[in-house]
C-alpha positions in Angstrom: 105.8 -8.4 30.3 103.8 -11.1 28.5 102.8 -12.4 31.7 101.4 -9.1 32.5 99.7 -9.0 29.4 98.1 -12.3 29.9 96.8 -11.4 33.3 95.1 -8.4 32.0 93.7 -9.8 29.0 92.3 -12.5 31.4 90.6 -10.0 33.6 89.1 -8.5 30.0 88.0 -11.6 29.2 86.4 -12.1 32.6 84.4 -8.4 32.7 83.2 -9.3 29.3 82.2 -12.5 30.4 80.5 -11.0 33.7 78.8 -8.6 31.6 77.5 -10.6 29.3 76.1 -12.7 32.4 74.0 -10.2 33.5 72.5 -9.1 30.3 71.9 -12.4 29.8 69.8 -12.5 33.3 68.2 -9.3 32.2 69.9 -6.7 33.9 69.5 -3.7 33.0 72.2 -0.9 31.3 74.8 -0.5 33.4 76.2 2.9 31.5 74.5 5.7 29.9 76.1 5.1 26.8 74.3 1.4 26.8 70.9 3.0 27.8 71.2 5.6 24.6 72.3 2.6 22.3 69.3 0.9 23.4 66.8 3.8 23.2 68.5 4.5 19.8 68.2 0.6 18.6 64.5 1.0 19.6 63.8 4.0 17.1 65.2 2.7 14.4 63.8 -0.6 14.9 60.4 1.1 15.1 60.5 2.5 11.8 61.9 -0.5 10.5 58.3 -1.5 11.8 56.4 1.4 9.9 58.7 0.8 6.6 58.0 -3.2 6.6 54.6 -2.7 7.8 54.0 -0.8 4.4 55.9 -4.4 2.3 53.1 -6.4 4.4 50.3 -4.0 3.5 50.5 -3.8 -0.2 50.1 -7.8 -0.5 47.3 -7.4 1.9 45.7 -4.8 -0.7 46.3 -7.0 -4.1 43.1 -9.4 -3.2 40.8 -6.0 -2.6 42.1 -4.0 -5.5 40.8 -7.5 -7.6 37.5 -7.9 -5.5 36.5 -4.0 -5.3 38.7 -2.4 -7.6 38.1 -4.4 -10.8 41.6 -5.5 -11.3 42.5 -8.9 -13.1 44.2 -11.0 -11.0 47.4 -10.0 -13.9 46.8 -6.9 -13.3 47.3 -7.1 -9.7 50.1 -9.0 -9.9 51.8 -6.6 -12.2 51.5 -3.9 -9.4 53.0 -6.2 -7.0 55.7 -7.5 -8.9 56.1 -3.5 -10.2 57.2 -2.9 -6.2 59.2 -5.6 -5.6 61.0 -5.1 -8.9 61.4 -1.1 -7.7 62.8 -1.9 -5.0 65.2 -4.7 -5.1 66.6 -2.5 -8.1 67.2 0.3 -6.2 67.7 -0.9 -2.7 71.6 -1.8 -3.7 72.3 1.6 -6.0 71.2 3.5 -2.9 73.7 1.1 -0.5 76.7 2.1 -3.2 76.0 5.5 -2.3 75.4 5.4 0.8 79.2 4.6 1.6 80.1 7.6 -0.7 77.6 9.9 1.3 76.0 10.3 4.9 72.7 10.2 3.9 71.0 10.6 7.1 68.0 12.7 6.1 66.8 9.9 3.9 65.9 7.6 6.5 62.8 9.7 7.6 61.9 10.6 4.1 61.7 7.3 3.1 59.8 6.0 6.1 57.2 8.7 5.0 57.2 7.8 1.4 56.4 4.5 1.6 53.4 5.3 3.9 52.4 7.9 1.2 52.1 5.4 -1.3 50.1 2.7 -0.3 47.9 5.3 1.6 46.4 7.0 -2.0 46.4 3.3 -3.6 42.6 3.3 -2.6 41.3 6.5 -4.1 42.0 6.3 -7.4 41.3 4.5 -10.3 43.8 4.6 -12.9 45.9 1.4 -13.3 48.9 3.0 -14.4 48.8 5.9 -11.1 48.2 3.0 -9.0 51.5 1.2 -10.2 53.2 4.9 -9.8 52.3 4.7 -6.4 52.8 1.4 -5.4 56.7 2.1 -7.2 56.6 4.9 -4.4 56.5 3.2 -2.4 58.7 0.5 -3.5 61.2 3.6 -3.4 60.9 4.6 0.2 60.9 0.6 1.1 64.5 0.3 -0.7 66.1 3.7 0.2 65.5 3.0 4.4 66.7 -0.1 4.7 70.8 0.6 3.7 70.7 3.7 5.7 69.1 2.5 8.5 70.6 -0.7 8.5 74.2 1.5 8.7 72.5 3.5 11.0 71.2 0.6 13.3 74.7 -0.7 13.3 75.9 2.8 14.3 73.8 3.4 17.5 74.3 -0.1 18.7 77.9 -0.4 18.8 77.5 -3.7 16.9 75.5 -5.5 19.9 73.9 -8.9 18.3 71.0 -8.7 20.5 70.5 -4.8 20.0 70.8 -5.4 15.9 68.3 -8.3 16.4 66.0 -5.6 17.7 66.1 -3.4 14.4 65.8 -6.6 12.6 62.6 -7.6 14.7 60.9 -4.6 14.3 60.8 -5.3 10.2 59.9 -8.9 11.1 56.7 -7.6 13.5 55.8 -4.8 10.7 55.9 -7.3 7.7 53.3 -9.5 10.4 51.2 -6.3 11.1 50.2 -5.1 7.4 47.9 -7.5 6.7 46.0 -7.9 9.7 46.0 -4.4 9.7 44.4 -4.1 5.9 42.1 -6.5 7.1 40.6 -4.5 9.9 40.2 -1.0 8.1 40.3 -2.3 4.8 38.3 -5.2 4.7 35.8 -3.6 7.2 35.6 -0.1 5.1 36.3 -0.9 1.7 39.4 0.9 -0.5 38.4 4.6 0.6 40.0 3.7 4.4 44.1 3.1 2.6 44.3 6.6 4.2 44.5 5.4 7.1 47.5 2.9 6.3 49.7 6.3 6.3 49.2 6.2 10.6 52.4 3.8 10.9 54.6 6.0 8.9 53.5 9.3 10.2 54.7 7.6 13.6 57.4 5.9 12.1 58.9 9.4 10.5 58.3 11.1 13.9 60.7 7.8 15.7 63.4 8.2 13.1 63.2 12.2 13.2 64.1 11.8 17.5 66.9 8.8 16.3 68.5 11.7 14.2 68.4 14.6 16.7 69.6 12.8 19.8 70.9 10.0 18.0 73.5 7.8 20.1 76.5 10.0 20.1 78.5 7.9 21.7 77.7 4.1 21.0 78.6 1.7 22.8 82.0 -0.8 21.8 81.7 -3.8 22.1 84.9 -5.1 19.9 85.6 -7.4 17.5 84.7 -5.0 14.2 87.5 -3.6 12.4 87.1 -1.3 10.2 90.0 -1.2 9.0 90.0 -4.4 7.4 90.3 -5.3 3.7 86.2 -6.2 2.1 86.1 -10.1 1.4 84.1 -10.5 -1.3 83.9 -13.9 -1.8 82.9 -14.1 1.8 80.3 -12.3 1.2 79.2 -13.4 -1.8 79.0 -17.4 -0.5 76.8 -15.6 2.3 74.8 -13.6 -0.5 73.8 -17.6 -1.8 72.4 -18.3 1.2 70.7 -15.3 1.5 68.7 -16.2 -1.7 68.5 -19.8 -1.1 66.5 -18.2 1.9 64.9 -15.5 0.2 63.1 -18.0 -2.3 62.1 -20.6 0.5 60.7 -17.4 2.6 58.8 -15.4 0.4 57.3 -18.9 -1.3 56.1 -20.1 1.7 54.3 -16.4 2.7 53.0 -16.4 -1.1 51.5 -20.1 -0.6 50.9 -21.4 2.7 47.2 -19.5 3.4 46.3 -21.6 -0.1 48.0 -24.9 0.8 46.5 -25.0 4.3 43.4 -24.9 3.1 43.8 -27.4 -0.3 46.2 -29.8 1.3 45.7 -30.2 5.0 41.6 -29.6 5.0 41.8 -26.1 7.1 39.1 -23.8 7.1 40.0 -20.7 4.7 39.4 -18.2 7.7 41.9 -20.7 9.7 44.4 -20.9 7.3 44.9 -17.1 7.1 46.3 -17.1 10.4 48.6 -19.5 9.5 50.2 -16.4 7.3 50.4 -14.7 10.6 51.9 -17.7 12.8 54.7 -17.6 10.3 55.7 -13.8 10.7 55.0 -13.4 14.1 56.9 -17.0 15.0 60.3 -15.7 12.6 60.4 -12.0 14.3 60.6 -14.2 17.5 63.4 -16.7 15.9 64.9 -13.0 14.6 65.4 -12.0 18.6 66.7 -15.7 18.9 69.2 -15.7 16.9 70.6 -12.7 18.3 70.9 -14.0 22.0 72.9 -17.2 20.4 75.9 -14.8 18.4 76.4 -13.6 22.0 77.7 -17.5 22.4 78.5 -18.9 19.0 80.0 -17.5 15.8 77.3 -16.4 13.4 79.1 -18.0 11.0 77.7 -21.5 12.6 74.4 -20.6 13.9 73.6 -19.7 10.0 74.9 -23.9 9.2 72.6 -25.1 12.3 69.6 -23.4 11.2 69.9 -23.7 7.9 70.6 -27.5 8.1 67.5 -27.8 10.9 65.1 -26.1 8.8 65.5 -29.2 5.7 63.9 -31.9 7.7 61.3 -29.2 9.0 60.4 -28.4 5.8 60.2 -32.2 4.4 57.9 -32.7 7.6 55.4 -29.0 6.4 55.0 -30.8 3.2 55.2 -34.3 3.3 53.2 -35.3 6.9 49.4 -34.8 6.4 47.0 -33.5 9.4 47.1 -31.0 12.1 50.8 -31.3 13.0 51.2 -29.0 9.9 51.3 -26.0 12.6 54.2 -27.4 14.2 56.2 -27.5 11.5 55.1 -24.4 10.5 56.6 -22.5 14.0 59.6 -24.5 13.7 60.0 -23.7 10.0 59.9 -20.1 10.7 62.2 -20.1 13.9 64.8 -22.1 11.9 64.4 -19.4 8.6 64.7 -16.3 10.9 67.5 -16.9 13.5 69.8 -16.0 10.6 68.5 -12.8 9.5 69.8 -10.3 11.3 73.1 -12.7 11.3 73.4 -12.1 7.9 73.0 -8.8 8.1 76.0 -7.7 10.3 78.1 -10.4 8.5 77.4 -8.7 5.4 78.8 -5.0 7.3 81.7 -7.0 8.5 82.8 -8.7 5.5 82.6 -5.5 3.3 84.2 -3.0 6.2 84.4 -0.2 3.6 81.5 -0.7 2.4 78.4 -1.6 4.8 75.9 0.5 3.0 76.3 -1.8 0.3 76.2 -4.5 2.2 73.4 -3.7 4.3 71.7 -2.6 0.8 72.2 -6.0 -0.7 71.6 -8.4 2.3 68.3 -6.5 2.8 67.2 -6.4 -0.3 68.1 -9.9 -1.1 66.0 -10.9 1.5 62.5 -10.3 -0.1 63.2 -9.1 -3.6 64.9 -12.4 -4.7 62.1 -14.7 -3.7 59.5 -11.9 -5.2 61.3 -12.6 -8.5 61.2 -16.3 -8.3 57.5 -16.7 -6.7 55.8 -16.4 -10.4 57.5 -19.5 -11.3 56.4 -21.6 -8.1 52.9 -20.1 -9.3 53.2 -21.6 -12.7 54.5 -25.3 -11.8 52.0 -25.4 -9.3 49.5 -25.0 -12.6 51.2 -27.6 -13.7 52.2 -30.5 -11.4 50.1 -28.9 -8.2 50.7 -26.7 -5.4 51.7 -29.6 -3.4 54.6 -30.8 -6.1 55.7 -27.5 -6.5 56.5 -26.3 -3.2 59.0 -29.7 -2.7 61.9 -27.9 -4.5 62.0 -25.4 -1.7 63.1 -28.1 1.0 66.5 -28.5 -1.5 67.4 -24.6 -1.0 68.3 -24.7 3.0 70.5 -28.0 1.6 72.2 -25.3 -0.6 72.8 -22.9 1.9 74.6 -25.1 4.1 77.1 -26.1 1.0 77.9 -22.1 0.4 78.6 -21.7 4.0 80.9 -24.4 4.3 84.3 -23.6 5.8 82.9 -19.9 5.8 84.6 -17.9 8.9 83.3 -15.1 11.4 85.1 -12.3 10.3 85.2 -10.9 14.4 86.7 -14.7 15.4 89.5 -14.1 12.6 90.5 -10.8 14.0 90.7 -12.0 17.7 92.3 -15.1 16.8 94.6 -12.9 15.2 95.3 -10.3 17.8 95.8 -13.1 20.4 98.5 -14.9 18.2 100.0 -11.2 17.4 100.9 -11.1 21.5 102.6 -14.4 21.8 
């Protein structure tokens, strides 16, 4: 009988192996139930594109509401920090309920809300409506991203690669919004933020087709139990490295246009793109990392990068000239192979509750290092933008020390089932 068992769990082991394989070679579907998880991946991950697109955007607007709108540079600060604050608040409320309540009509009304609010920033003139709107849209940024994140997870059947898409898309939006402000913004002054509402009118319209065909039956791919016990201190050791990260991510994207230019003598129109180098570069480390999970634990793959990205780092500040755009494409790769990682480690180590833990591992992710930016901002009045940035190259260091020992919650259950049938 156990031999029997052994022979079939061999010839398991070899399909999924063989399957794999040819994904890997870029095969396509070989069921309909993969071809609807991928079509259903790609709308959400879409949206993901409009919602982020909108997180991008607003930064991109701060520098024109001070140059055309009159705004002090506090002032436009306030707004910004008003939206990150909004949202990182919310973002983990709406997780909670989330796993109380299917909330699937929220994922298209957020998409559109958040296009809605950066879209009227430009046509009017009142500080205070402006901040309303910018917490707007700071609301529809933090509602999508537990739901959809659940909802991601849902239609894929838990597929790294697939959840790497919906994690891209965000990646590729957060990229777009400023080059995007730039063109119709910086070409037609404040009265074009209309406009800006074009993603999420798309976006809605994606998410709106994910919800009436959505994947009905996804595909299994094994290895989540849901049935499991939540870990918390699992996931809160994970939930340090997501704001070690979080603080090193969101510094660099606050910084790097200005220390281009000061430190390594790049013209200021040059140094913009480095901005975009860095997003575009991480939503390609994003698709990375999911390729690797097919091979490795997460669990490791989060050690590697993290542990990678501290000489990186040392290099992007410390070695002077040209090189600087290396490191900064290497930087960005190592940072974003674990983000969609985290994610569904987040799902698996809180079973019961992945709204919350999609709500907090998102959220985490921007929000933290929005918080802790200001305080880069004023040590760099003190000591130097140069100086200040050095303290980042300790976080990744910290990161690594949370996730010592920490285990893939998918490896324990198969280790466990395979011990069970001994």
């Amino acid at each position: 009988m156990i031999e029997a068992m052994s022979v079939e769990v061999s010839k398991q082991v070899q399909q999924t192996s063989s399957s794999q394989s040819r994904r890997g070679r870029g095969a396509s579907p070989r069921s309909p139930e993969e071809k609807t998880a991928r079509r259903g991946t790609l709308l959400i991950a879409y949206g993901h594109t409009t919602v982020d697109f909108t997180q991008g955007a607003i930064a991109a607007l701060m520098p024109f509401l001070v140059l055309q709108g009159g705004y002090s540079y506090s002032g436009a600060a306030g707004i910004m920090l008003t939206f990150s604050l909004v949202s990182s608040i919310i973002q983990p409320v709406l997780g909670i309920m989330g796993d109380r309540w299917r909330m699937r009509w929220l994922i298209p009304v957020s998409v559109l809300l958040s296009g809605v609010g950066i879209a009227v920033i430009g046509l009017v003139d009142s500080y205070w409506v402006v901040a309303a709107l910018a917490s707007a849209a700071g609301i529809g940024v933090a509602a999508f991203h537990p739901a959809s994140a659940s909802r991601a997870r849902e239609v894929s059947g838990g597929d790294h690669v697939l959840m790497s898409w919906y994690s891209l898309g965000g990646n590729f939006g957060f990229a777009l919004g400023p080059l995007v402000v730039a063109i119709t913004v910086g070409i037609f002054g404040l009265q074009a933020t209309p406009l800006l509402i074009i993603p999420a009118l798309t976006g809605t319209a994606a998410v709106l087709v994910l919800n009436k065909y959505g994947a009905a039956a996804p595909v299994k791919k094994g290895g989540v139990n849901e049935d499991r016990r939540d870990d918390w201190v699992s996931f809160g050791r994970m939930s340090i490295a997501i704001i070690c990260r979080s603080i090193v991510f969101v510094g660099i994207g606050t910084f790097i246009v200005l220390f281009m230019h000061e430190y390594r003598g790049v013209q200021e129109d040059l140094a913009n793109a480095s901005l975009f180098i860095f997003y575009i570069m991480g939503a390609f480390g994003t698709a990375v990392g999911g390729y690797l999970a097919r091979r490795w634990q997460r669990t490791a793959i989060l050690r590697w990068s993290y542990l990678l990205s501290i000489p990186l780092l040392a290099g992007m500040f410390l070695i002077p000239g040209p090189i600087a755009w290396v490191f900064i494409i290497l930087v960005a790769l190592t940072l974003y192979v674990p983000f969609s990682l985290q994610v569904t480690l987040g799902q698996d180590y809180l079973p019961q509750h992945m709204s919350t833990a999609s709500g907090v591992t998102l959220g985490l992710a921007v929000s933290v290092g929005g918080i802790a930016t200001p305080l880069i901002g004023a040590l760099a009045d003190r000591v130097g933008l140069e100086y200040a940035l050095l303290p980042l190259i300790a976080l990744p260091a910290v990161a690594c020390i949370a996730l010592l020992g920490l285990k893939d919650p998918t490896i324990r259950k198969t280790t466990t089932v395979a011990a069970s049938s001994k």
